[in-house]
Structure formats: structure tokens, C-alpha cells
Backbone as CSV, one residue per row, in Angstrom:
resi,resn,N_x,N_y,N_z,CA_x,CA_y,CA_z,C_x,C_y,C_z
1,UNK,86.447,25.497,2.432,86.972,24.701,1.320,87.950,25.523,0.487
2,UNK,88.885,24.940,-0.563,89.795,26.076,-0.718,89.030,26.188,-2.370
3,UNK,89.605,27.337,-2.559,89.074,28.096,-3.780,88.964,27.384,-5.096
4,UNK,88.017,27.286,-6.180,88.105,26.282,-7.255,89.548,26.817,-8.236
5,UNK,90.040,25.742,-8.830,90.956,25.799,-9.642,90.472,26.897,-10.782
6,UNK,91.635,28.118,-11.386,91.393,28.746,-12.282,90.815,28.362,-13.156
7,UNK,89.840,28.448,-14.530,89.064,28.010,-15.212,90.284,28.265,-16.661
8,UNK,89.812,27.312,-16.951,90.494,27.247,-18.644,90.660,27.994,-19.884
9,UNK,91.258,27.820,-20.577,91.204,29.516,-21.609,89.560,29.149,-22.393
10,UNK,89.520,30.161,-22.604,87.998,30.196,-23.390,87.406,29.410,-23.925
11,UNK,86.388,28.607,-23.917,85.780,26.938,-24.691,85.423,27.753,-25.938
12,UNK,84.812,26.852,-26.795,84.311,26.909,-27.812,82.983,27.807,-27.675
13,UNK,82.219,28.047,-28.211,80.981,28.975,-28.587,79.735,27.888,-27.442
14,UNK,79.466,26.697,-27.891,78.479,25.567,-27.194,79.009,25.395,-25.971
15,UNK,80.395,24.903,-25.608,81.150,24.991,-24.453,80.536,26.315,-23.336
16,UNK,81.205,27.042,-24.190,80.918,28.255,-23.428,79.326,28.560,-22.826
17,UNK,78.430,28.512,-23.642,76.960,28.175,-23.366,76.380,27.811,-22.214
18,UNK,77.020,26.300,-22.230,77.143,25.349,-21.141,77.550,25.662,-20.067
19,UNK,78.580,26.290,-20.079,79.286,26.981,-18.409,78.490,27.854,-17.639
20,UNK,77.613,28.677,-18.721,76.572,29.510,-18.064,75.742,28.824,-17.767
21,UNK,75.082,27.880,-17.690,73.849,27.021,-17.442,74.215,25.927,-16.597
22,UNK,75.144,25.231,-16.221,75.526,24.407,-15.821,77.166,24.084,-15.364
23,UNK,77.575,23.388,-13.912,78.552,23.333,-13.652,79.122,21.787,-13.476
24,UNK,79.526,21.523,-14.146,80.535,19.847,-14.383,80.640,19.167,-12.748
25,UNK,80.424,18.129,-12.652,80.881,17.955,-11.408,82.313,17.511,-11.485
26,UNK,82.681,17.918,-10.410,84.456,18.086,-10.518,85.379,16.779,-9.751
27,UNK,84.535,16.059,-9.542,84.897,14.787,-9.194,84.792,13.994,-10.162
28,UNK,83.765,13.249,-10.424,83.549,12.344,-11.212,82.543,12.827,-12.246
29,UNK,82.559,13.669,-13.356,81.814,14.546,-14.310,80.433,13.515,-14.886
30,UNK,81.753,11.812,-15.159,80.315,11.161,-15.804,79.132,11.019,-14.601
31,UNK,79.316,10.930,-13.812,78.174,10.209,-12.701,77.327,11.524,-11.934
32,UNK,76.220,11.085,-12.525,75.134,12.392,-11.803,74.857,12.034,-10.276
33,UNK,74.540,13.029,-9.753,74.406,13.249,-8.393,73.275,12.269,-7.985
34,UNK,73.199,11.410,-6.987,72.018,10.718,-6.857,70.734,11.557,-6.860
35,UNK,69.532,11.502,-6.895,68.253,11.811,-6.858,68.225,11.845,-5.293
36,UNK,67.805,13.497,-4.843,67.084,13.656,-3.416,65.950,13.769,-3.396
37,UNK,65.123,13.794,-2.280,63.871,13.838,-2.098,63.359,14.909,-1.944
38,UNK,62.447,15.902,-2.676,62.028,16.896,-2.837,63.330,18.092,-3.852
39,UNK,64.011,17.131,-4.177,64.565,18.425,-5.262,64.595,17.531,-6.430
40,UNK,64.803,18.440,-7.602,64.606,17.863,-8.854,65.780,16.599,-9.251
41,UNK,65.225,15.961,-9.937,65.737,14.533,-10.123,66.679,14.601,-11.212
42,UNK,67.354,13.940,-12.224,68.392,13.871,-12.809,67.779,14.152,-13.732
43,UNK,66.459,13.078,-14.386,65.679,13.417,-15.548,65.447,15.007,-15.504
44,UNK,64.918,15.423,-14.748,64.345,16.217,-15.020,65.067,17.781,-15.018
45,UNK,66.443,17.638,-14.542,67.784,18.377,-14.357,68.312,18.570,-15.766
46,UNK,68.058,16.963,-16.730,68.661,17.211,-18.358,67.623,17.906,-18.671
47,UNK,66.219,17.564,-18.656,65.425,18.252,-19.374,65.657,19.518,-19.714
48,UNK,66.036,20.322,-18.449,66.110,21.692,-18.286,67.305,21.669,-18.985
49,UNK,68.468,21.425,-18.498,69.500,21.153,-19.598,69.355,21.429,-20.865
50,UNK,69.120,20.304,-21.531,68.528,20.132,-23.234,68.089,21.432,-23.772
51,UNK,66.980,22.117,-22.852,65.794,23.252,-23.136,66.835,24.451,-23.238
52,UNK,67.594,24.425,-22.112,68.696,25.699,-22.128,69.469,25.344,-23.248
53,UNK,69.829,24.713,-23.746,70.803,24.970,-24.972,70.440,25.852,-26.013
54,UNK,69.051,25.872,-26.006,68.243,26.112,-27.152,68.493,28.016,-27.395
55,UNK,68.404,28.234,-25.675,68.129,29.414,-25.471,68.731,30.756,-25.974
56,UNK,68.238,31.947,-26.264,69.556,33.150,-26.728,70.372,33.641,-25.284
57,UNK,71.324,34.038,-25.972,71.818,34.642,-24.883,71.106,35.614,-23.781
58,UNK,69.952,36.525,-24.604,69.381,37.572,-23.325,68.416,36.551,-22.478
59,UNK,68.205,35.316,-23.382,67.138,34.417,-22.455,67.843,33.461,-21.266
60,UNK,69.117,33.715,-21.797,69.988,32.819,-20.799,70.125,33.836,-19.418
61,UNK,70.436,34.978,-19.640,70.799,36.005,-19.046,69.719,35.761,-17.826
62,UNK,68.504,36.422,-18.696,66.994,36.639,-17.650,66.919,35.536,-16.773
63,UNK,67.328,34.123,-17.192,67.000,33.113,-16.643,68.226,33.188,-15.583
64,UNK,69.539,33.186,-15.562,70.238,33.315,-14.768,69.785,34.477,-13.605
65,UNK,69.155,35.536,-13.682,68.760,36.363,-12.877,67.496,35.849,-12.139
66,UNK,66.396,34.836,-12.571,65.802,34.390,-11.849,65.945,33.510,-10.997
67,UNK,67.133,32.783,-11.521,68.431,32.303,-10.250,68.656,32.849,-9.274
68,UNK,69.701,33.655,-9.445,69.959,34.892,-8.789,68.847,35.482,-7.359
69,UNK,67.718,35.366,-8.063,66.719,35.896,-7.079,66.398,34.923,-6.161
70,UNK,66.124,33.682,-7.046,65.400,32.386,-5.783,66.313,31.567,-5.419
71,UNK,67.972,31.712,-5.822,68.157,30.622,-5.146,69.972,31.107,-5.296
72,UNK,70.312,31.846,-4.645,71.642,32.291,-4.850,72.623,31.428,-4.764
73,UNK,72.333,30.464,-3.872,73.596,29.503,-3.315,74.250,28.440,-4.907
74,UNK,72.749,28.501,-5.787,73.086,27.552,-6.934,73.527,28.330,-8.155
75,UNK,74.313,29.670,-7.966,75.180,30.851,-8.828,76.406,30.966,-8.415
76,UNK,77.577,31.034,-9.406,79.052,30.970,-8.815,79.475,31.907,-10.122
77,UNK,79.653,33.083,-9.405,80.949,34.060,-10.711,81.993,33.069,-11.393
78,UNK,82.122,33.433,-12.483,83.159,32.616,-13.159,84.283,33.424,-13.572
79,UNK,84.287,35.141,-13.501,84.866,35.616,-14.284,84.250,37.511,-13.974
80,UNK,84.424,38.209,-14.924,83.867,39.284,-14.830,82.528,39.132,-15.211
81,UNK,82.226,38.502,-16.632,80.775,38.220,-17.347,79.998,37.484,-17.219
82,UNK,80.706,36.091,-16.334,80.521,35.112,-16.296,79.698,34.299,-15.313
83,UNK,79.382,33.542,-15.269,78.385,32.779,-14.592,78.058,31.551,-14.471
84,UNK,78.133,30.797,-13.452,77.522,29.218,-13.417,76.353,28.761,-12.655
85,UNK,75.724,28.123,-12.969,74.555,27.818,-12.446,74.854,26.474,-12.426
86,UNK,75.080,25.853,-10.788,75.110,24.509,-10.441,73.371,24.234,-10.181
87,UNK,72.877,23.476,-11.698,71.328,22.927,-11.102,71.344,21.911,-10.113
88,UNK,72.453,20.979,-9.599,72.205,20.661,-8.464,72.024,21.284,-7.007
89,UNK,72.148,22.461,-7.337,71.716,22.711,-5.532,70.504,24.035,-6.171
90,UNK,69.941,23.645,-7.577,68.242,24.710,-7.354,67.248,23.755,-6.659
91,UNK,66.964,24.511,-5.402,65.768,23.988,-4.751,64.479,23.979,-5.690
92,UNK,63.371,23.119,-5.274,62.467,22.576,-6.160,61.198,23.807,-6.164
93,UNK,61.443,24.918,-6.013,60.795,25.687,-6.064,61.566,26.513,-7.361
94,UNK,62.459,27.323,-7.163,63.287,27.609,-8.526,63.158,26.893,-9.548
95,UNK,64.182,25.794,-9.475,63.722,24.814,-10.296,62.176,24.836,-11.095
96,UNK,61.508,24.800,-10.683,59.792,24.694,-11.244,59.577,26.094,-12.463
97,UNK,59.957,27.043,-11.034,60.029,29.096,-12.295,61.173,28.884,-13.428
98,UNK,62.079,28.235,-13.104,62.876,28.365,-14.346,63.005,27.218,-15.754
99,UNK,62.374,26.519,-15.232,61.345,25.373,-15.888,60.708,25.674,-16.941
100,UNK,59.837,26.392,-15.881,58.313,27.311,-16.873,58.547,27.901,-17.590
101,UNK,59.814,28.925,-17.403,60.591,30.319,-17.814,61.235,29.343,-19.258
102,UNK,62.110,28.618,-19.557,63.049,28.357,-20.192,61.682,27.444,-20.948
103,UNK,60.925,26.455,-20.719,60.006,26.009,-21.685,58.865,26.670,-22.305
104,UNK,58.763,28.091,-21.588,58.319,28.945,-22.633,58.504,29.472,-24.050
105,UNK,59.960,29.634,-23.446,60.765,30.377,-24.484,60.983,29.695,-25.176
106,UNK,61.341,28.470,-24.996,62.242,27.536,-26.225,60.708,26.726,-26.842
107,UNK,59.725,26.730,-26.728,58.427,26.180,-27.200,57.813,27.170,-28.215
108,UNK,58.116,28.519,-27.817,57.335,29.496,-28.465,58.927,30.029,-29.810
109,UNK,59.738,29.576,-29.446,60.931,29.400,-30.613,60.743,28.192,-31.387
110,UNK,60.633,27.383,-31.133,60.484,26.106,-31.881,59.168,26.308,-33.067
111,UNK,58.368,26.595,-32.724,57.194,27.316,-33.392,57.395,28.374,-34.265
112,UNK,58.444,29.149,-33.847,59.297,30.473,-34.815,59.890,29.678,-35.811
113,UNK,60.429,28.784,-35.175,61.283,28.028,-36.227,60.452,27.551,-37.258
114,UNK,59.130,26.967,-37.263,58.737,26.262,-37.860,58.270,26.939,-39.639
């Protein structure tokens, strides 16, 4: 396939966030990927979504590295620092650890917050 189009000058602070956690689909951005059988479903793709926003950067980091470990194919360099995590292709095993991982953190923050 040929190489993705250069990426855009720098987003905003939330933008930017987002790029690390997630990759736009580049066809049609509004329309989510249908639901497969045995990988995680759309619901449950925002969930994780939503939860990562929450996250700090070193928690984003760790979590991208547990990527990294279980499921490489769903990590794409963006840059020198940079990083994307397409949650459509984390198999439902990842998916589940980084689940656990990211609703830890952002549960036991929410509680900080309080």
C-alpha cells in the first residue's frame, strides 16, 4: 500500500492527545468500523476511548507500551515522539489488559479528584 499522507502541523493540546490513542479512519472518519466477532465492538472501543482522554501523559505512554508488547500491528510511528494506536486492529486479548490498565488509572483519579 503506498505510504500514509504526511501528518499535519501540530493539533491543539486534546487533538494531539487523541493521535496518541487513536487513529481517524481515513476514509470515511464519521462511520465506525462494523463490529467483528471476537474483537472488541464499537461500544466498547469509545469506552476505552472516553477513559484515555482522562489519562496523563506517563499513563498514556505505559499504556502505549502495553500495546507495543501485545499487539504491534495496532502501533504506527507518527513522528520521532509520536505514536498511534489504531484500536481497531487490538485483538480482544490486548484490548481486555489495556482496558483494565486505563480503568484503573482513570477510576483511582477520579477518586483523587474527588
Amino acid at each position: 500500500p503506498p505510504p500514509p499522507p504526511s501528518p499535519p502541523p501540530p493539533p491543539p493540546p486534546f487533538a494531539r492527545r487523541y493521535t496518541l490513542i487513536t487513529q481517524a479512519a481515513a476514509i470515511d472518519p464519521g462511520r465506525p468500523m462494523p463490529d467483528r466477532p471476537g474483537w472488541p465492538t464499537f461500544a466498547q472501543k469509545k469506552k476505552l476511548y472516553d477513559l484515555c482522554t482522562k489519562l496523563s501523559l506517563a499513563d498514556l505512554n505505559q499504556m502505549v507500551q502495553m500495546v507495543q508488547k501485545g499487539c504491534q500491528a495496532a502501533v504506527q510511528q507518527c513522528g520521532h515522539k509520536e505514536v498511534e494506536v489504531d484500536v481497531d486492529e487490538l485483538d480482544m486479548d490486548t484490548f481486555n489488559k489495556v482496558l483494565g490498565f486505563v480503568g484503573g488509572k482513570t477510576s483511582s483519579k477520579v477518586k483523587a479528584d474527588q
